[in-house]
MOPAC internal coordinates of N, CA, C and O (Angstrom, degrees):
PM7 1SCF
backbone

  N    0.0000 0     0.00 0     0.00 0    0    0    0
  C    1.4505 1     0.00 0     0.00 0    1    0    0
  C    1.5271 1   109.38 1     0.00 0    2    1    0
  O    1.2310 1   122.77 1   -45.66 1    3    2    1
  N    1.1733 1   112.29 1   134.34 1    3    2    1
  C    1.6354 1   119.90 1  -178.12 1    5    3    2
  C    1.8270 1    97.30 1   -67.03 1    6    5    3
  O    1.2310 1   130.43 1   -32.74 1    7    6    5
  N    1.2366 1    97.50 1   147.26 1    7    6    5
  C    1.5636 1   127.00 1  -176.01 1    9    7    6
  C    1.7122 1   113.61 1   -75.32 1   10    9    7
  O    1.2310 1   110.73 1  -109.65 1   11   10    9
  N    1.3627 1   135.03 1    70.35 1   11   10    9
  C    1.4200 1   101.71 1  -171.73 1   13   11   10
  C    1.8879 1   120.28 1   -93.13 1   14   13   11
  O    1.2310 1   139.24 1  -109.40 1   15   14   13
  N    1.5796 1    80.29 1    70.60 1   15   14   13
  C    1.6957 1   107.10 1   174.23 1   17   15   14
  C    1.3693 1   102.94 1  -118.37 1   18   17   15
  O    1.2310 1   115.00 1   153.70 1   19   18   17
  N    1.1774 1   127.09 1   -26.30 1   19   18   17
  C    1.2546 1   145.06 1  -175.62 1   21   19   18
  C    1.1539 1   112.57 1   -95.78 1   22   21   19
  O    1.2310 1   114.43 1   -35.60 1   23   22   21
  N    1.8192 1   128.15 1   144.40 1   23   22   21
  C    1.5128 1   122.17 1   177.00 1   25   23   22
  C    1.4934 1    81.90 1   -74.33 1   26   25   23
  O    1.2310 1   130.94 1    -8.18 1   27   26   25
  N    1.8741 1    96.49 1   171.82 1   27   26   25
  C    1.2480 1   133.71 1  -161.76 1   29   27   26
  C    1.8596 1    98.82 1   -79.40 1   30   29   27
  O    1.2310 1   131.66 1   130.76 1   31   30   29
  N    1.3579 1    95.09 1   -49.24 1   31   30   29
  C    1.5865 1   112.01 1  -178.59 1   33   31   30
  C    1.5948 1   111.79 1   -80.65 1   34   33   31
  O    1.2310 1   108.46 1  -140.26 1   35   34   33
  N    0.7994 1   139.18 1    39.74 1   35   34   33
  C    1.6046 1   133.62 1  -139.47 1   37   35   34
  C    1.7440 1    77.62 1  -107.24 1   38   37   35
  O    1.2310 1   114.44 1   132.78 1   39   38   37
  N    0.8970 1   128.14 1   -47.22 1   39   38   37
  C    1.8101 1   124.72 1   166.56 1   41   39   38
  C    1.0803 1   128.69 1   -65.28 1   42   41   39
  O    1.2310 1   125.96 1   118.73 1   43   42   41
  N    1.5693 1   106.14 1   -61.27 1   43   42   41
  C    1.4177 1   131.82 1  -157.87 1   45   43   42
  C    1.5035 1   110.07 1  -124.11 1   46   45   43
  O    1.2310 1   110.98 1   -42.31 1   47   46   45
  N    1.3224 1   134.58 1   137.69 1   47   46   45
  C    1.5788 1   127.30 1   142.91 1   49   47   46
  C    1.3422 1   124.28 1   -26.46 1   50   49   47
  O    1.2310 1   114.55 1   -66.68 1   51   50   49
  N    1.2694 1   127.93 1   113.32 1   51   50   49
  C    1.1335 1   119.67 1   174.02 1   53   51   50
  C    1.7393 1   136.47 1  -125.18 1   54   53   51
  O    1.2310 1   102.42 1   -63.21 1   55   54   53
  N    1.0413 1   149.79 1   116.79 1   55   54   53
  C    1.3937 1   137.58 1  -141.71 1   57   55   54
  C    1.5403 1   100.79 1  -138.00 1   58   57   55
  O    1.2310 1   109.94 1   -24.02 1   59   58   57
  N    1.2850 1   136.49 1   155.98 1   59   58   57
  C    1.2845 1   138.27 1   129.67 1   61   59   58
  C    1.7931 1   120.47 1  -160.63 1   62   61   59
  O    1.2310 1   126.90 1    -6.90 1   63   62   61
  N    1.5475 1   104.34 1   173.10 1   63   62   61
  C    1.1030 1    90.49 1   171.00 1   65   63   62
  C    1.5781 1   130.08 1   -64.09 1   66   65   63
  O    1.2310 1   119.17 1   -24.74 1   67   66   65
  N    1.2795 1   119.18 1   155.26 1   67   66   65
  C    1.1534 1   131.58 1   163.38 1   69   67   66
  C    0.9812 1   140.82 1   -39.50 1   70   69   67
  O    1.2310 1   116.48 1   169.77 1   71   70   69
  N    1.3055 1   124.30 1   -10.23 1   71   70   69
  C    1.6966 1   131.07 1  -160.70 1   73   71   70
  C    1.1752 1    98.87 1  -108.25 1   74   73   71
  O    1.2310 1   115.75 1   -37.43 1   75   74   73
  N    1.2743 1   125.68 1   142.57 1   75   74   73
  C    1.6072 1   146.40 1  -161.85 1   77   75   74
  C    1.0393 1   123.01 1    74.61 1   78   77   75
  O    1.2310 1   115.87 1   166.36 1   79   78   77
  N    1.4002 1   125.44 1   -13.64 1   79   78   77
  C    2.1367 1   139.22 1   163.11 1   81   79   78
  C    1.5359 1    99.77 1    85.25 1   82   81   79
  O    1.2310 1   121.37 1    12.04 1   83   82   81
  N    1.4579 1   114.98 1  -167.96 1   83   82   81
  C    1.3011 1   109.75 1   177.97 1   85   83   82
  C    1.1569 1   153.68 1   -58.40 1   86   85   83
  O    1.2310 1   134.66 1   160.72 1   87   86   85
  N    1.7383 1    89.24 1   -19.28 1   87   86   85
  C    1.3063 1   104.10 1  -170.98 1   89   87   86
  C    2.2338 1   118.84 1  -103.75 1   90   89   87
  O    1.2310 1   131.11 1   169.78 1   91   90   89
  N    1.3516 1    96.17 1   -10.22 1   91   90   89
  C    1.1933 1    94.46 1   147.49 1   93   91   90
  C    2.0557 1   116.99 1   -81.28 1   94   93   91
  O    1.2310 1   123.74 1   127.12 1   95   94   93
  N    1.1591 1   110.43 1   -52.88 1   95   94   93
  C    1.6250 1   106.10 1   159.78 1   97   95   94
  C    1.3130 1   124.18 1   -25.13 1   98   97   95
  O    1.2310 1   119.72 1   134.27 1   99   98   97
  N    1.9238 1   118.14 1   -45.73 1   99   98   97
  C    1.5190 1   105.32 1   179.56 1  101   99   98
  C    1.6617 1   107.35 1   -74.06 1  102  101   99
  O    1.2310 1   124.32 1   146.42 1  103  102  101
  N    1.5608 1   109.31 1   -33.58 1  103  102  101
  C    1.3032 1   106.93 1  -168.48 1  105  103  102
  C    1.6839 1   110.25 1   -67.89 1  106  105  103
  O    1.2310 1   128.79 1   137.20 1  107  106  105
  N    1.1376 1   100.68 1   -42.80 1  107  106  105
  C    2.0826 1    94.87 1   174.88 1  109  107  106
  C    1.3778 1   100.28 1   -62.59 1  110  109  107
  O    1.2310 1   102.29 1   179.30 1  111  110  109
  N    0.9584 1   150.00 1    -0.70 1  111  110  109
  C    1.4553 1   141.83 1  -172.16 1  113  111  110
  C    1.4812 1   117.50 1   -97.98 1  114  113  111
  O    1.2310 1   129.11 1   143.99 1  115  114  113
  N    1.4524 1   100.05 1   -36.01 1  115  114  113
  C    1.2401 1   137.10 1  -175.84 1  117  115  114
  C    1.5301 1   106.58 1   -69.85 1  118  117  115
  O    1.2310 1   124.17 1   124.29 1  119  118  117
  N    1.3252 1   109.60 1   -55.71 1  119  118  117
  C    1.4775 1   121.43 1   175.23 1  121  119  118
  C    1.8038 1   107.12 1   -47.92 1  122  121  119
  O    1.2310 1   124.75 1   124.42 1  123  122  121
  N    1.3530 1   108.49 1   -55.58 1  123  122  121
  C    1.4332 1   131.76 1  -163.51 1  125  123  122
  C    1.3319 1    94.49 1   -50.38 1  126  125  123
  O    1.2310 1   119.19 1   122.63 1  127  126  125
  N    1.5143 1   119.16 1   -57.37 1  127  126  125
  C    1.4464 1   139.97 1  -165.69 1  129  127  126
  C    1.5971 1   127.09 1   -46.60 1  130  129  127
  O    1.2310 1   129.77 1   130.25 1  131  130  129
  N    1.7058 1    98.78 1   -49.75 1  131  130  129
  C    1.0796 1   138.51 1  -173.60 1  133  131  130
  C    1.5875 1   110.48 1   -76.19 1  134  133  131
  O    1.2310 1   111.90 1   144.54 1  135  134  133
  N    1.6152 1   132.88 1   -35.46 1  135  134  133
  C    1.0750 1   157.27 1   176.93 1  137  135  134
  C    1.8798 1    99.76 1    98.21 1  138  137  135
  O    1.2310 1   122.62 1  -157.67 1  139  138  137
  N    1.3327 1   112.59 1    22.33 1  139  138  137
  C    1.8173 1   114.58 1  -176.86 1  141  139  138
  C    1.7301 1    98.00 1   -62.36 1  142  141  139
  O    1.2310 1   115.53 1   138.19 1  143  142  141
  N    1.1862 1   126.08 1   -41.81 1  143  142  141
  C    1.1284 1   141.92 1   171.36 1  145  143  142
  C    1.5229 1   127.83 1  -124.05 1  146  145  143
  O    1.2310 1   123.12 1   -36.23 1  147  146  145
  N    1.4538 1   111.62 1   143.77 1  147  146  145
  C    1.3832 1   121.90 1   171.16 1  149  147  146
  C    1.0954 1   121.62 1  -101.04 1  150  149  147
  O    1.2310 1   111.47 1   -73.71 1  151  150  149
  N    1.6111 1   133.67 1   106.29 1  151  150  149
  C    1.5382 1   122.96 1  -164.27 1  153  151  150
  C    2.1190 1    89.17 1   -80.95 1  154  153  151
  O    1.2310 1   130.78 1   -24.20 1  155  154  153
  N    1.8161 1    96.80 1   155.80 1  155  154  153
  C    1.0398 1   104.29 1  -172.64 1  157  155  154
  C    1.5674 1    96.22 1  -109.69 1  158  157  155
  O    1.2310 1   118.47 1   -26.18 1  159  158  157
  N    1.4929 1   120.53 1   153.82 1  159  158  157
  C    1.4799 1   115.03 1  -167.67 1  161  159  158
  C    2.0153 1    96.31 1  -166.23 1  162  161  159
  O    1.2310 1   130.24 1   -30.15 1  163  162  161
  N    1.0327 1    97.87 1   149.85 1  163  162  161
  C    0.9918 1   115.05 1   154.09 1  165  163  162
  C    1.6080 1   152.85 1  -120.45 1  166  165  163
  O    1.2310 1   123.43 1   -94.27 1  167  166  165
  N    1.2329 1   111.03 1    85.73 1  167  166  165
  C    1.2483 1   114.19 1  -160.31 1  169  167  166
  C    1.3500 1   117.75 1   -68.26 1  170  169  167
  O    1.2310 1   122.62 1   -32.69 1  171  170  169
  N    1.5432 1   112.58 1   147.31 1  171  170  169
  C    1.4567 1   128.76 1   144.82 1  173  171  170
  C    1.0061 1   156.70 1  -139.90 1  174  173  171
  O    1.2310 1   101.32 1   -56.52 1  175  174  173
  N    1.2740 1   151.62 1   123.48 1  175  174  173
  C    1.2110 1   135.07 1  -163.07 1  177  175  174
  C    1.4447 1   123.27 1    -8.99 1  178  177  175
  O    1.2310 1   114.54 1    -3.98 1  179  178  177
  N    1.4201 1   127.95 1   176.02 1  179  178  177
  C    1.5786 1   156.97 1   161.69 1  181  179  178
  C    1.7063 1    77.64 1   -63.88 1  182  181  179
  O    1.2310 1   126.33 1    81.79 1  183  182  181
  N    1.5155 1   105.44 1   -98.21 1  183  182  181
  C    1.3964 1   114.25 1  -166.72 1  185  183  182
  C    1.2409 1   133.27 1   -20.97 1  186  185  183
  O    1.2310 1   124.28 1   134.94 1  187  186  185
  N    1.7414 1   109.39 1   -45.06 1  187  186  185
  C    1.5090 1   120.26 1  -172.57 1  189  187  186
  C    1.6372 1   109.44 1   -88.18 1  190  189  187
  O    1.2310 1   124.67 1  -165.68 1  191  190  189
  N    1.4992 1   108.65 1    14.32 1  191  190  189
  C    1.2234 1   104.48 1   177.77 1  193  191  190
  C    1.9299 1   132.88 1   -34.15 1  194  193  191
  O    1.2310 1   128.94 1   114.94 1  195  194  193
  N    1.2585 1   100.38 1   -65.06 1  195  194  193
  C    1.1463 1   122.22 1  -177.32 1  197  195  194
  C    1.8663 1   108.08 1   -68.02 1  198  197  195
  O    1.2310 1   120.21 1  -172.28 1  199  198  197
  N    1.2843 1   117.20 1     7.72 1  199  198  197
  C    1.6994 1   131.74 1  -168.58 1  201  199  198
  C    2.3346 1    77.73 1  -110.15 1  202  201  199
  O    1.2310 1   130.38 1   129.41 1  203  202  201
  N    1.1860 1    97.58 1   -50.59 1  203  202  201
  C    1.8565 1   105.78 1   179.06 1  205  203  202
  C    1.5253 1    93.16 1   -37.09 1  206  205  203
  O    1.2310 1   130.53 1   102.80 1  207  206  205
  N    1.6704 1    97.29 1   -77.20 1  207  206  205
  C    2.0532 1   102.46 1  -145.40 1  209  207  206
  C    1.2227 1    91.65 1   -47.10 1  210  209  207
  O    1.2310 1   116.89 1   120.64 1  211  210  209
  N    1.9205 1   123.53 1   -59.36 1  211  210  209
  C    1.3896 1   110.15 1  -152.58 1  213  211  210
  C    1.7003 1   104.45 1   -47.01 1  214  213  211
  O    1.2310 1   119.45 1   122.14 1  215  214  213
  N    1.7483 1   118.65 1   -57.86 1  215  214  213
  C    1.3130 1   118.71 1   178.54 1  217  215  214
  C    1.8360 1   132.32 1   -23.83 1  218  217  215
  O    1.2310 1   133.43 1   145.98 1  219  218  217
  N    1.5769 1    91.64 1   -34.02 1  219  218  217
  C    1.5590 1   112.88 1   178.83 1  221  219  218
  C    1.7204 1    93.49 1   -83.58 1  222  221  219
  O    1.2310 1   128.02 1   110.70 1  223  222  221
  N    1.1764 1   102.16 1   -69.30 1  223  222  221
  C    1.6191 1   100.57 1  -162.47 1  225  223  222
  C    1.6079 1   112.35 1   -52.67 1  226  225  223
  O    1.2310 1   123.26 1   163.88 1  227  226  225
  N    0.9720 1   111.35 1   -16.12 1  227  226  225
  C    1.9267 1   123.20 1  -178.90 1  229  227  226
  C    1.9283 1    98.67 1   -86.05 1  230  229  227
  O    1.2310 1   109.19 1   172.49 1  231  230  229
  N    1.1863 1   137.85 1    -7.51 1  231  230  229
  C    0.8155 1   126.18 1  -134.71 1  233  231  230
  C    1.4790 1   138.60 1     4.01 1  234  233  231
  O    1.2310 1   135.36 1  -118.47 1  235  234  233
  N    1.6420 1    87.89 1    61.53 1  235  234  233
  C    1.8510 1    89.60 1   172.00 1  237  235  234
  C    1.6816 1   125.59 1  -118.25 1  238  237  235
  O    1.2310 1   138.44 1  -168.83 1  239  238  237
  N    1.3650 1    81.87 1    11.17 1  239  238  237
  C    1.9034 1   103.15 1   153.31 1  241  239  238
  C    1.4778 1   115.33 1   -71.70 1  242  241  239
  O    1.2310 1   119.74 1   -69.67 1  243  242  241
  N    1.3216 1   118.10 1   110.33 1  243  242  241
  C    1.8843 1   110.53 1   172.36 1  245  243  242
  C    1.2977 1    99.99 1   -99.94 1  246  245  243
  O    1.2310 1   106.70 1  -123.25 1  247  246  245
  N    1.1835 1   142.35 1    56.75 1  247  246  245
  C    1.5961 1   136.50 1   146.14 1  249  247  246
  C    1.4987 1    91.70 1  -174.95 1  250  249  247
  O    1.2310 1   123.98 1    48.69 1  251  250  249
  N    1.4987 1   109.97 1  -131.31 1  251  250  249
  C    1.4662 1   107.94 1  -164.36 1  253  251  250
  C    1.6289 1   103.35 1  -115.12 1  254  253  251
  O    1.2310 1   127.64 1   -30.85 1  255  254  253
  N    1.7325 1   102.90 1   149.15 1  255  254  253
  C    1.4733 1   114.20 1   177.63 1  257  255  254
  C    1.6800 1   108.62 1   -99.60 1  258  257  255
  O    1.2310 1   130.16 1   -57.58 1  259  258  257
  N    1.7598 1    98.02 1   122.42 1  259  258  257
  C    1.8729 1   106.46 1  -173.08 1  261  259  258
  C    1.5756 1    99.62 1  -108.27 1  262  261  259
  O    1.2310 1   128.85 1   -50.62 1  263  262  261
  N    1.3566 1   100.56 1   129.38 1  263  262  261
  C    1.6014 1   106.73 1   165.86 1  265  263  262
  C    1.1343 1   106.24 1  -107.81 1  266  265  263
  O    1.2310 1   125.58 1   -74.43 1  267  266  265
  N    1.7322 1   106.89 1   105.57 1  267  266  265
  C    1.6136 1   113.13 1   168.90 1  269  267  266
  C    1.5936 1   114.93 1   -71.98 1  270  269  267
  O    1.2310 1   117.57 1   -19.81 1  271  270  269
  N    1.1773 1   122.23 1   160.19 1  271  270  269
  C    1.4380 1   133.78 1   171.53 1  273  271  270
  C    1.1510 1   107.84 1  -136.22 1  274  273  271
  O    1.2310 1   120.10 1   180.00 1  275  274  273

């Protein structure tokens, strides 16, 4: 079970929407953690950033667009 003594990001960057408050946030996290779920993502470069938005703005992203650095 995730710690909420600890920030959320204390590893990793972490972001999401707002809706459901923290405590749905620890529980999707929790899932992630555990392997209960696989979040789906699409990564891309720093560079290929701007190759991302259009992908988002076209809607031809089907889950989420990640800009690694």
């Amino acid at each position: 079970m995730l710690s909420s003594n600890r920030p959320l990001n204390a590893t990793r960057p972490c972001s999401s929407a707002t809706h459901g408050g923290f405590e749905y946030l620890t529980q999707a996290l929790e899932f992630v953690a555990t392997g209960t779920v696989t979040p789906m993502v699409e990564t891309y470069p720093l560079a290929n950033a701007a190759d991302a938005y259009e992908r988002v703005a076209s809607g031809a992203v089907r889950s989420r667009a990640v800009i690694t650095y």
